[in-house]
C-alpha positions, 0 to 999 in steps of 0.5 A, a space after each residue: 303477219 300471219 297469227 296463230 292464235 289471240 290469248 291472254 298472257 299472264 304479266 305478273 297476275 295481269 291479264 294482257 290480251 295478245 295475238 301470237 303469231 306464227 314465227 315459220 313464216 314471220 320475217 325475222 331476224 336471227 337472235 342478236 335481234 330479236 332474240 331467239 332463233 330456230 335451229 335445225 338439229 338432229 340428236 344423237 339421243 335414243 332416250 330422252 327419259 334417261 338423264 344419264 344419255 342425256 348429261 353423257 351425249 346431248 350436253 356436248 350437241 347443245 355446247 357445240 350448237 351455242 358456239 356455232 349460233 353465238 361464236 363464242 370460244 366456250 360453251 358449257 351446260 350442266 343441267 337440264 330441266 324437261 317439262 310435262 303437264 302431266 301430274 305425275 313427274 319424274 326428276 328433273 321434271 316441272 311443270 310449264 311456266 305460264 308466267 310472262 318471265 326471263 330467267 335472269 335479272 340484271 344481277 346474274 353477272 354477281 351469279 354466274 361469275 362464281 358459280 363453278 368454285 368448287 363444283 363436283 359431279 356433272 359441274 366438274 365434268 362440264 369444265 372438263 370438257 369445255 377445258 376450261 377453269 372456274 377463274 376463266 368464268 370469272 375473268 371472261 370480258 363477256 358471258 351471254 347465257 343462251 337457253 335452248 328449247 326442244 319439243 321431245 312429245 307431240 308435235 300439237 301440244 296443249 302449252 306450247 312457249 310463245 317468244 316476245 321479240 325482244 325489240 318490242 320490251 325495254 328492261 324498264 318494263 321488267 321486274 326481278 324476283 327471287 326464284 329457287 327450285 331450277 334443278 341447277 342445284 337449288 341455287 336461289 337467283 333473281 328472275 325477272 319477271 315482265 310487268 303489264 305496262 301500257 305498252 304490253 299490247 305492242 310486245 311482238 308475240 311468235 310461235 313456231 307451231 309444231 316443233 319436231 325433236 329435229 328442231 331447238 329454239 335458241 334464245 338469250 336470257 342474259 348478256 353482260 355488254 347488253 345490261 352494261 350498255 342498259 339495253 333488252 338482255 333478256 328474251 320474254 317467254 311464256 307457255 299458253 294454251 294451244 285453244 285446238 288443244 285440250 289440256 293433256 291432249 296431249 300433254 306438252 313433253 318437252 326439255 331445256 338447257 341453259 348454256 354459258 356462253 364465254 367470249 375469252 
């Protein structure tokens, strides 16, 4: 494998010394397995600041990319967050997680299921478009929940996300912790959080080196049969200092969408 760099990865305020190697020319297997995947996709958006194109043309583009990479018979997106490390921020805009971390713990089923009673503005307009009903979430047999990661600043970037091969990490190696503060509408959720655990130095560390915005990284966060069956559902992931970067030179630009992916 070829490496793109040795770094220090934050496991829980734990140090963890590890090589990140470069995905481009990894053999790797498609997400089921490892759990993220690159896709080639070029996007109708002309400004990616304005949040109103983005809610208006890209949701639909990322919908339509989790049901091809997932198979799944409906895909909805209803936020996005997009990242700087820029101090002066707009909305939707937060820093970069450097934090070893899923977004979601075993729990997020309990979630997810009844997050869509009762919603109004861009939640209502998701389940129009996907034609679908907040019951049709709550009975579906399987929800995967897909985020997608696209790089909109300099293809070099100061905190690029690495990706840990969800083969290498057991769920016992995770931990959940409250978290609110996702734009997704203030809702508090348990996140899981990846402890630093004797077998941490054998997580397989990947990075896609500059990423262009004809490029999105796919990965899963969540998936019911997986944590029914007490396997990995979860893709660990983390922002890290590029070391040929200096912080903010250029700073990283980037967007993300978690997608809910439903098996009818």
């Amino acid at each position: 494998m070829t490496t793109f760099c040795r770094t220090t990865m934050n496991y829980g305020g734990s140090g963890v010394e590890v090589a990140i190697h470069d995905a481009r020319v990894a053999n790797l297997p498609g997400w089921r397995e490892c759990g993220f995947e690159l896709v080639r996709h070029s996007s109708a958006m002309t400004d990616w600041t304005d949040d109103n194109e983005i809610a208006g043309v890209h949701y639909g583009e990322i919908e339509a990319i989790a049901r091809e990479l997932t198979g799944c018979d409906r895909a909805l997106v209803s936020d996005h967050v997009k990242r700087t490390a820029e101090q002066a921020k707009r909305e939707r805009e937060q820093s970069p997680v450097r934090l070893v971390h899923s977004d979601f713990a075993a729990n997020y089923e309990s979630v997810i299921r009844g997050a869509y009673h009762g919603v109004r503005g861009r939640g209502a307009a998701t389940l129009e478009r996907a034609g679908v009903t907040a019951d049709d979430i709550e009975s579906a047999p399987r929800i995967v929940m897909m985020q997608f990661w696209r790089n909109l600043g300099a293809a070099k970037m100061d905190l690029p996300v690495a990706f840990c091969d969800a083969r290498t990490v057991t769920p016992a190696e995770s931990k959940p912790f409250p978290y609110q503060g996702y734009v997704a509408g203030g809702r508090t959720f348990d996140a899981l959080g990846i402890v630093a655990s004797p077998r941490a130095e054998t997580h397989a560390w990947y990075v896609f080196p500059e990423l262009t915005p004809d490029e999105v990284v796919g990965f899963r966060t969540y998936d019911t049969e997986l944590v029914r069956d007490g396997k990995t559902w979860f893709t660990p992931h983390s922002a890290f200092r590029d070391p040929d970067v200096e912080a903010g030179s250029p700073a990283r630009f980037s967007i993300e969408m978690r997608v809910l992916c439903l098996f009818l």
